[in-house]
N, C-alpha and C positions, 0 to 999 in steps of 0.2 A: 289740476294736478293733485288735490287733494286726494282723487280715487287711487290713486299710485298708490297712497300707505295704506287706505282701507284694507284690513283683513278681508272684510265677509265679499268685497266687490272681488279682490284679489283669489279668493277660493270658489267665488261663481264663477271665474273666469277658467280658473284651469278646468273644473267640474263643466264648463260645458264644450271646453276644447277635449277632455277627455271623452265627453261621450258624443263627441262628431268621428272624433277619430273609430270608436266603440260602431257606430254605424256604416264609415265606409268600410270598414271590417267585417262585419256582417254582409252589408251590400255585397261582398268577394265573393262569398259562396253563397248566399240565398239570393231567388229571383225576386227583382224588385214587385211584381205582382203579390210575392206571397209575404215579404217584411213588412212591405209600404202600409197595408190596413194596421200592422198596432203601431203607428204615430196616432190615430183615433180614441188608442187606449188615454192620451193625453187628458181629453175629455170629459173622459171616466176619471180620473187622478187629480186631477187640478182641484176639483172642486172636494173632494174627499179628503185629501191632504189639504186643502185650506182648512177645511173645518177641524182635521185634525190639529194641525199647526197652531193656526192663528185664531182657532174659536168660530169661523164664520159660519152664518147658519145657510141650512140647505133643507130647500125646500122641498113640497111635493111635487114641485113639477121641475126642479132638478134631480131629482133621486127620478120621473119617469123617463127625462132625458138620457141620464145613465142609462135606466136599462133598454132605450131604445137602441141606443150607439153601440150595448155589449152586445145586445140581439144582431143588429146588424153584421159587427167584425166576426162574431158565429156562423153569420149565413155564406159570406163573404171569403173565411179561410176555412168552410168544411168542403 
């Protein structure tokens, strides 16, 4: 019950009811083939906005990870 008063759980909550809602919205008019590859873009983002955020370090073979997964969503949505 505690989570109930939490601000930050309380504002992650509506933050990701808004953007499911922001995706079946999307899903309406684009074909799932061509939306679906940037949930991949996650990949890329996670770990960049960690280190932005929270300091986390990234390394060389996270930074070649990135641009393998950018490479790919490139080959993927041209």
């Amino acid at each position: 019950m505690g989570l109930a008063y939490n601000a930050y759980f309380l504002a992650a909550l509506v933050l990701y009811a808004a953007y499911a809602l922001l995706w079946v919205w999307i899903l309406s008019f684009t074909p799932l083939s061509r939306a679906y590859p940037f949930v991949a873009l996650a990949f890329a983002l996670t770990p960049l906005l960690g280190s932005v955020l929270f300091g986390d370090t990234i390394s060389f073979r996270v930074i070649v990870g990135i641009f393998f997964v950018l490479c790919g969503l490139f080959l993927v949505t041209s």
